[in-house]
C-alpha positions as CSV (number, residue, x, y, z in Angstrom):
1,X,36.0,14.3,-26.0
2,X,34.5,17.4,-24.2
3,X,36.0,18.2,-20.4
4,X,33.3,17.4,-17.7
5,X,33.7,20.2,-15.4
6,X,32.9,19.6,-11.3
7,X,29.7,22.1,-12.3
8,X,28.9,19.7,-14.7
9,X,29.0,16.4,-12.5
10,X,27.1,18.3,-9.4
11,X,24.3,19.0,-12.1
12,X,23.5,15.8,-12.9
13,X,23.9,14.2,-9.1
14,X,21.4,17.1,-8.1
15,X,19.4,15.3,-11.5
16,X,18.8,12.6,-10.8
17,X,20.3,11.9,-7.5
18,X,23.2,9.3,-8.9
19,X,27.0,9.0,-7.0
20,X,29.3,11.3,-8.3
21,X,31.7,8.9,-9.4
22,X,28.7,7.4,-11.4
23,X,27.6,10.6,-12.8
24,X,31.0,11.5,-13.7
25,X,31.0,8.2,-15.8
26,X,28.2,8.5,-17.1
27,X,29.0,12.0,-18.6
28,X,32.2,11.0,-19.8
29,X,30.3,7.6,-22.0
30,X,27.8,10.3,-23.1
31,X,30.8,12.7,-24.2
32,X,28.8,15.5,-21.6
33,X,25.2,15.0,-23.3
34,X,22.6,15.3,-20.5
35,X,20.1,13.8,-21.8
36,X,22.5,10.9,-22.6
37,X,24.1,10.3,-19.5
38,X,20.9,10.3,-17.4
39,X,20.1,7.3,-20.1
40,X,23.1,5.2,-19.2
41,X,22.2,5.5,-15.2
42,X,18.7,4.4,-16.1
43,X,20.3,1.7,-17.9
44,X,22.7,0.7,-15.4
45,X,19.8,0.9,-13.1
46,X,17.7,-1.4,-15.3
47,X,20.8,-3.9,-15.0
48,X,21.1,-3.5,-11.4
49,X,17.4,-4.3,-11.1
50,X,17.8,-7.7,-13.2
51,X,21.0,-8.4,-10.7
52,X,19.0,-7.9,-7.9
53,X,15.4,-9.0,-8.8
54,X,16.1,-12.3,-6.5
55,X,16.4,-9.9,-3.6
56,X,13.4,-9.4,-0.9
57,X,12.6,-6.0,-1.0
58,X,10.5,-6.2,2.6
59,X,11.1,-2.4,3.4
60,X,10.2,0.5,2.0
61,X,6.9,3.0,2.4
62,X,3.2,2.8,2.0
63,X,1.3,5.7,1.6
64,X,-1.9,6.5,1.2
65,X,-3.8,9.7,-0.4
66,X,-7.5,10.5,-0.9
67,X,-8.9,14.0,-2.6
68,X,-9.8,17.4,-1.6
69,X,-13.7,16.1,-1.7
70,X,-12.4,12.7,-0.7
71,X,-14.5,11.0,-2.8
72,X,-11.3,8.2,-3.9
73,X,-8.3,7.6,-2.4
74,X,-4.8,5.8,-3.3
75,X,-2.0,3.8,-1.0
76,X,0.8,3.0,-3.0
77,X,3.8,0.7,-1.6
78,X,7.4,1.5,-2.8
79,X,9.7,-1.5,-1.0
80,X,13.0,-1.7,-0.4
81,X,15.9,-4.4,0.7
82,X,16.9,-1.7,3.4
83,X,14.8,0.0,6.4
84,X,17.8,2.4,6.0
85,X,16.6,3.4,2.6
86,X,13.1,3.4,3.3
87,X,13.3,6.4,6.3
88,X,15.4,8.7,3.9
89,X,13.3,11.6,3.5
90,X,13.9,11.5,-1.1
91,X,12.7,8.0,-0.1
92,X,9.3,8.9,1.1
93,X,8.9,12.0,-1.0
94,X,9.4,9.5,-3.9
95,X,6.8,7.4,-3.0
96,X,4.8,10.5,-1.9
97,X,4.8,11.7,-5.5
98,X,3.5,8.4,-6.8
99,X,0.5,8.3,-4.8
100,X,-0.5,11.9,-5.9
101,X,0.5,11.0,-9.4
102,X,-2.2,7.9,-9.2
103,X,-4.4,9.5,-7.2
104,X,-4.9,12.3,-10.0
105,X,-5.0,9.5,-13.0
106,X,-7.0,6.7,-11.6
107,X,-4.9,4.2,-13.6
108,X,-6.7,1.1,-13.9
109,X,-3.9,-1.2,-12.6
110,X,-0.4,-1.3,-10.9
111,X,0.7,-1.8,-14.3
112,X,-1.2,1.1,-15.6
113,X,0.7,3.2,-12.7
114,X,3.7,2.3,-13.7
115,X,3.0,3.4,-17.6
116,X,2.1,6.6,-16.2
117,X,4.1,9.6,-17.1
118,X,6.5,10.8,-14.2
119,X,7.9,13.9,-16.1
120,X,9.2,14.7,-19.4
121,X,8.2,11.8,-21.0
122,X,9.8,9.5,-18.0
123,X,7.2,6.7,-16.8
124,X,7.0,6.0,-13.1
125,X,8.5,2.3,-14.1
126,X,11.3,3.9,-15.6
127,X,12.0,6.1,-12.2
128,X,11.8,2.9,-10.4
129,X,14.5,1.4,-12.1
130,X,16.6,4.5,-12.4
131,X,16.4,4.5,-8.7
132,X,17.7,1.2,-8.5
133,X,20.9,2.5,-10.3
134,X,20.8,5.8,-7.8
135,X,20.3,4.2,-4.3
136,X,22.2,0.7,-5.4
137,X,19.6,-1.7,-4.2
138,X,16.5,-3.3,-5.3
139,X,13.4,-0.8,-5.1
140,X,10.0,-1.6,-6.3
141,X,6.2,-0.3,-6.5
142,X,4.8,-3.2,-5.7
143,X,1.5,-2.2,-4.6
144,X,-1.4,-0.1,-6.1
145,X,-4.8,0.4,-4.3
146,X,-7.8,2.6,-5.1
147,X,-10.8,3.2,-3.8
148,X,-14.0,5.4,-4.5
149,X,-17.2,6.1,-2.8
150,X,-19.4,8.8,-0.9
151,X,-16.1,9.6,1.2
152,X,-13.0,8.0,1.3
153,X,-11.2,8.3,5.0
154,X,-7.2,7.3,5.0
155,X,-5.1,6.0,7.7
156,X,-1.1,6.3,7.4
157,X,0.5,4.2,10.3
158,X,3.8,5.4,12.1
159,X,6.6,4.9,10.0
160,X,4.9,4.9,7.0
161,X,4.5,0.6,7.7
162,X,1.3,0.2,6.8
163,X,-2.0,2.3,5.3
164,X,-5.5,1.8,5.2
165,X,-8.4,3.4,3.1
166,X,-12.2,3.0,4.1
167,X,-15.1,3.7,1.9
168,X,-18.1,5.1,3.3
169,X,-21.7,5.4,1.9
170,X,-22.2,9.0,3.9
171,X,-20.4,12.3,3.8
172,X,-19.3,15.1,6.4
173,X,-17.2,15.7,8.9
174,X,-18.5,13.3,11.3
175,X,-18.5,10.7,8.9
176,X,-14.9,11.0,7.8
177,X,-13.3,11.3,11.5
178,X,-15.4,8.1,12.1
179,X,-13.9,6.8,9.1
180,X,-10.6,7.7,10.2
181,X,-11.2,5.7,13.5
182,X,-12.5,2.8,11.5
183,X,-9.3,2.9,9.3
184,X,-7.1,2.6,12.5
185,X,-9.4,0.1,13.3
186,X,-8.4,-2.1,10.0
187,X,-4.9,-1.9,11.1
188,X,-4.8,-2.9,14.2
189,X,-7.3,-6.2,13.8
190,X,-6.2,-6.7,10.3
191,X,-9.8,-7.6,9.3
192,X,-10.2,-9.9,6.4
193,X,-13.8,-8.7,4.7
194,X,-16.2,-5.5,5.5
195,X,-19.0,-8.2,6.4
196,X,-19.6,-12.3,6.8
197,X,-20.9,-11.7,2.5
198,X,-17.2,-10.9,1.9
199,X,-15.6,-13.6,2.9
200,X,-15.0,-16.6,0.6
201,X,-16.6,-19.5,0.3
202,X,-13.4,-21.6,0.6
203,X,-12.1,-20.0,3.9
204,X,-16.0,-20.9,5.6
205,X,-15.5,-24.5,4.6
206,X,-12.2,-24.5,6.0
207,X,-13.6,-23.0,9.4
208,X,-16.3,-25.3,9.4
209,X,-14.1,-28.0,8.9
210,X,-11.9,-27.0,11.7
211,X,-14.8,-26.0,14.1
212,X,-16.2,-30.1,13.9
213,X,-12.3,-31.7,14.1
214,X,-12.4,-29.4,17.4
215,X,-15.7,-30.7,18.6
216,X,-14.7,-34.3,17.8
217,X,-11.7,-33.5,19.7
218,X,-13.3,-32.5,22.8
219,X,-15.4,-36.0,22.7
220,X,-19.0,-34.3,21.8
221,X,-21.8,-36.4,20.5
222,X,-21.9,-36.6,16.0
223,X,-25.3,-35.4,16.0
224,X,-24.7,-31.9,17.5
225,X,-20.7,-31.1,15.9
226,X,-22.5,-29.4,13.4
227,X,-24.6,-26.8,15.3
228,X,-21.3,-26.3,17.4
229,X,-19.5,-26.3,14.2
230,X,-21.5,-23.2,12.9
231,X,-21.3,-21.6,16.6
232,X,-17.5,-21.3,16.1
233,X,-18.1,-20.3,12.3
234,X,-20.1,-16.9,13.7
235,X,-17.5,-16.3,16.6
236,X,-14.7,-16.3,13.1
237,X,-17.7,-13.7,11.6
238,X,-17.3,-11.9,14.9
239,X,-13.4,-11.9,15.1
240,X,-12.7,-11.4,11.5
241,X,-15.0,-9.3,9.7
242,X,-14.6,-5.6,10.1
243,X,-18.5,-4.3,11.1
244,X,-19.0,-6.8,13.1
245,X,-15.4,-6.5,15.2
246,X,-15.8,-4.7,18.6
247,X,-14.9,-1.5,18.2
248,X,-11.3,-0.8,19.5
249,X,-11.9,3.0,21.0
250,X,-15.4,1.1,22.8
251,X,-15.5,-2.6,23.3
252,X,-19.2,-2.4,24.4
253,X,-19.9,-1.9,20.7
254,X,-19.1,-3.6,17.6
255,X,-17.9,-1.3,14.8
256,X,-21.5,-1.6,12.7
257,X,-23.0,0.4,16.2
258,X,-20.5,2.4,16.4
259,X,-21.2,3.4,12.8
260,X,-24.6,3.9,13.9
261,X,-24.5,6.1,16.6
262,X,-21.9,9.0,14.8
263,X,-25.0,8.3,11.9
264,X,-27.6,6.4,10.8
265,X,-26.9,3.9,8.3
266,X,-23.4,5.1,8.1
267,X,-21.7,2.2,6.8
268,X,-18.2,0.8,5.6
269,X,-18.7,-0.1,2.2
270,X,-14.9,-1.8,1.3
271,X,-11.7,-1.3,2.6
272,X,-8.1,-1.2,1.5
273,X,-5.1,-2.5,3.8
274,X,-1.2,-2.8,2.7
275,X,1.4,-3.1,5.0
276,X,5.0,-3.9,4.4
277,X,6.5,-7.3,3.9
């Protein structure tokens, strides 16, 4: 068996970020083969994951990219058991890398993400679960969003808790820092759907339904719990849907006119929104 040297050991810790007592091991099963050893702590990750997989991973980071001509834009969420974990600076940078890595593929899916190549022939699913084996707790990428349009604008909120893209039907400056107030708009209201046409048909029933139990409630005549039942359905339109929200920088205007006024017909086409949890 070849002698693993304190050189050797520090190597593959500054590798691939492992324990030294676990890279140690790991060098001494692979009889000092690199390439090896990083193999077993993937696989000792890979069993750490199946351990863990019935933990809540509720932590973690959410980031959000667009391009140099923002026309698309990413957010990716890597969670984690611990808020400890999730403010470590590798942390972040992880999860940093994967949102550039997706925002310069486009893959299709979150599955398609994770079947993307990290580096030398690593996917990013395989560095999820070798960090698993690294950090010792359960981390995921559980979220992939993507948007593209005219001009993307992104939103990261403090901590890296939540992120938010906005797609709009104009470019330029004016545009985007619009977009970009829109975007802290979408998390701070947590809108469901750009417009009343976005929401489904199921959740309008269910707010019909609960707009004439209310009326019936209050003791007002059958004939007219409809019309009152409809009233309350637009005041849900109002509350709920992003262009028609008052704007949270001007509550004189909804966010459709404040649109407006930055440019005509400048409009929010969809919208992206994951937090943590």
């Amino acid at each position: 068996m070849s002698k693993i040297s304190a050189a050797d050991v520090k190597k593959l810790r500054d590798m691939t970020g492992a324990g030294m007592m676990d890279c140690k091991k790991a060098l001494n099963e692979a009889e000092g083969d690199f390439d090896k050893a990083v193999e077993i702590l993937r696989k000792k990750g890979e069993k750490l994951s199946a351990k863990r997989a019935d933990r809540e991973a509720t932590e973690g980071a959410v980031i959000a990219k667009v391009s140099d001509d923002k026309s698309k834009g990413v957010i990716v969420k890597l969670s984690s058991e611990t808020d400890f974990v999730a403010k470590n600076d590798d942390f972040v940078k992880l999860a940093e890398q994967f949102a550039q890595i997706a925002l310069e593929q486009m893959p299709a899916d979150l599955e398609g993400l994770l079947k993307t190549n990290f580096t030398n022939g690593m996917t990013i699913g395989d560095k999820v679960t070798e960090q698993v084996g690294v950090i010792g707790e359960k981390i995921e990428l559980a979220t992939f969003e993507k948007l593209e349009a005219e001009q993307v604008a992104p939103y990261i909120h403090m901590g890296n808790k939540a992120a938010v893209l906005v797609a709009l039907n104009q470019g330029g400056e004016d545009a985007y820092t619009a977009g970009r107030d829109v975007a802290m708009q979408v998390a701070a209201m947590h809108p469901i759907a750009v417009d009343k046409d976005g929401v489904d048909q199921t959740t309008i029933d269910k707010e019909i339904e609960i707009g004439k139990e209310q009326a019936r409630q209050e003791g007002k005549p059958e004939q007219i719990i409809e019309k009152i039942a409809m009233g309350k359905l637009n005041k849900f339109f109002k509350d709920n849907t992003l262009l028609n929200q008052q704007f949270v920088k001007d509550n004189k205007k909804s966010v459709a006119e404040y649109l407006n006024s930055v440019s005509k017909g400048l409009s929010v086409t969809a919208f992206k929104h994951v937090t943590l949890g």
